[in-house]
N, C-alpha and C positions, 0 to 999 in steps of 0.2 A: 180314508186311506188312499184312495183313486187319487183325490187331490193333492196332497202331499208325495205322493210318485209323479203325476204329472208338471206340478213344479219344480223338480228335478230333475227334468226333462227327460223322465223314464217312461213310455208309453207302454200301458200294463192293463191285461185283463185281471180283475180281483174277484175272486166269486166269496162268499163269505159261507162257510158249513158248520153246525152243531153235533157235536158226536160226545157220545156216553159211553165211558169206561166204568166197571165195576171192577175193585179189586178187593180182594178176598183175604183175608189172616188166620191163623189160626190164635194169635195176640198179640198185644199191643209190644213185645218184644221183637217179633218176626215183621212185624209192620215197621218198626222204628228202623229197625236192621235195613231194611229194602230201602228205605226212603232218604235214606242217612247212604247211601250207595248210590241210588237214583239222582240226588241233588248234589251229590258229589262236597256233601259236609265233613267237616270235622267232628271227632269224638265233644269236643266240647259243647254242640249244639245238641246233643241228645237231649235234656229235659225243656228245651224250647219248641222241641221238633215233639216228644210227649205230648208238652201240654195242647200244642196246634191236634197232632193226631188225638188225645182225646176228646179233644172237644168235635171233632171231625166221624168218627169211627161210629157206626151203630151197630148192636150188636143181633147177631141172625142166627138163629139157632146154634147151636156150638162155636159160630164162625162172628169174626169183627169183619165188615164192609164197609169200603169205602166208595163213596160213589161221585163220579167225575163228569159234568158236565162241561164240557171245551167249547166255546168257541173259535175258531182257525179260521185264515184266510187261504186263500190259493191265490198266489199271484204268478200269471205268466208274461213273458216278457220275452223279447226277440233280441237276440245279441249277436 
């Protein structure tokens, strides 16, 4: 990524971080709902957006989990 800013001629510190989110449902309706709002979808994508969250979702005692590993950059930059 460093290189692709720097041939842009954008002189940039990039640090690169890994961060874990857990998100929690009470089911696979209340997960769809959130995530069909979060991705800013249309009603129409609900059983693509299902079939991705089932196959995604494990299930934790009374509760469906979703667990999120990110990688992110930080990139700073002087302007």
């Amino acid at each position: 990524m460093y290189n692709k800013l720097y041939d842009m001629g954008i002189m940039a510190d990039v640090t690169f971080v890994q961060n874990s989110c857990n998100y929690v449902y009470t089911d696979l309706k209340q997960a769809t709902e959130q995530w069909l709002q979060r991705l800013s979808l249309p009603f129409s994508e609900v059983k693509e957006l299902q079939k991705y969250l089932n196959g995604m979702l494990k299930k934790k005692e009374e509760f469906l989990s979703l667990e999120d590993n990110a990688k992110n950059a930080i990139i700073k930059i002087e302007i």
